[in-house]
C-alpha angles and dihedrals in degrees: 000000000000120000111277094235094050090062089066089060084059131107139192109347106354080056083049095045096044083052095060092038088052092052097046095046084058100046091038090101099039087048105066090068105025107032088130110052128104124235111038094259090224095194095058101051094044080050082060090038088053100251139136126211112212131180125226148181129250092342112193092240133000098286151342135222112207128179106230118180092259092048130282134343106212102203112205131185111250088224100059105096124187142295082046096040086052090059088049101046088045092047091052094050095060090060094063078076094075090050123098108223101175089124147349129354099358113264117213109245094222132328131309114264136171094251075064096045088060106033084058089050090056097047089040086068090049091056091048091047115017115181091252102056093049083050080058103058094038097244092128087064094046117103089183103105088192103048086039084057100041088057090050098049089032115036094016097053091217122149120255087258096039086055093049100050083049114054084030107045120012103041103010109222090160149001134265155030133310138185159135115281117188123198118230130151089009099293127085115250120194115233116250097240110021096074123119136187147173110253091230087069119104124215097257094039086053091054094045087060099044083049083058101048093044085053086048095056091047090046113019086229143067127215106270103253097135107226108083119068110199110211103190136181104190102199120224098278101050091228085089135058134158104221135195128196129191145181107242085232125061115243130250087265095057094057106047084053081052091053087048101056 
């Protein structure tokens, strides 16, 4: 396996590769005995990786990760709950990777940076949803957005965003674009930030879609023109949804994953 810090120089699909190899290299040892259960069971892999998850009050910030002579202490605020707590364990995981651990307490090879801070949320949602366990529960061969996205968010225990990177973007099981829309002043606005889409996509393919997400939320339909699936989660107030839409067909990238696994 490469050196940690060399993946951070990397772009496009060796970013993407070193990604997958990172993640594997971190779930080799939790999936020879647990290569079938869904969710991901957290505790148990950090237990593999040598870290403890501890819970504690008031933490200033999320979480913490702290070298201890037996491995790591991963602090966590009590009052994070999953999905959410899922995201951060996982996040914090993937940074073990930029530790030395050839002998005694584990030493940081180099300084945080925010290269390191994606790259460990990339390889956070691959923890949390490597390929082979989705081959597991059948999802790769699913052409059903919605009940793709139901498993994720369901079964898999995964965030709304989490579940949308990852059926969009890492292992494209479907295609199209997802996000949070907020109402103000009468008209739905995407957030800056929590917007996903699949990399096939071109840019006026991508804005077609979020059109027709934004027609979705004023209407709660869409003309019935058969290719677009809405996939929506109206929040309790009804001036917020998290909404996914997708092509009917797969793109040219999801078939070629299916042909892969």
């Amino acid at each position: 396996m490469a050196s940690p810090l060399s993946w951070l120089t990397l772009h496009g699909e060796e970013w993407r590769a070193s990604v997958r190899d990172a993640a594997e290299s971190l779930l080799h040892e939790y999936r020879r005995e647990n290569s079938d259960r869904v969710p991901v069971h957290l505790h148990t892999l950090a237990l593999a990786l040598g870290v403890r998850i501890v819970r504690v009050r008031n933490l200033e910030g999320i979480a913490r990760l702290m070298p201890t002579p037996q491995g790591f202490d991963l602090l966590l605020d009590e009052r994070i709950r999953d999905p959410k707590a899922r995201t951060t364990i996982a996040h914090e995981l993937a940074h073990t990777l930029f530790y030395s651990r050839s002998s005694g307490p584990p030493r940081r090879l180099g300084g945080r940076s925010t290269t390191e801070e994606h790259f460990c949320f990339d390889v956070g949602r691959m923890l949390l949803a490597p390929r082979w366990l989705l081959d597991h529960a059948q999802l790769t061969q699913v052409d059903d957005a919605g009940r793709v996205f139901s498993a994720l968010t369901g079964r898999f225990q995964l965030s709304r965003e989490v579940a949308a990177a990852v059926m969009l973007q890492d292992h494209h099981l479907a295609c199209g674009v997802g996000g949070r829309w907020a109402r103000a002043s009468g008209s739905w606005k995407l957030e800056r930030g929590r917007a996903y889409a699949s990399e096939c996509l071109t840019a006026a393919q991508r804005r077609r879609l979020r059109e027709a997400a934004a027609a979705w939320l004023d209407t709660r339909s869409l003309a019935p023109s058969g290719d677009f699936r809405v996939v929506p989660q109206i929040e309790g107030s009804g001036d917020a949804a998290f909404v996914v839409v997708t092509h009917t067909a797969r793109c040219a990238a999801s078939r070629r994953d299916t042909r892969r696994t």
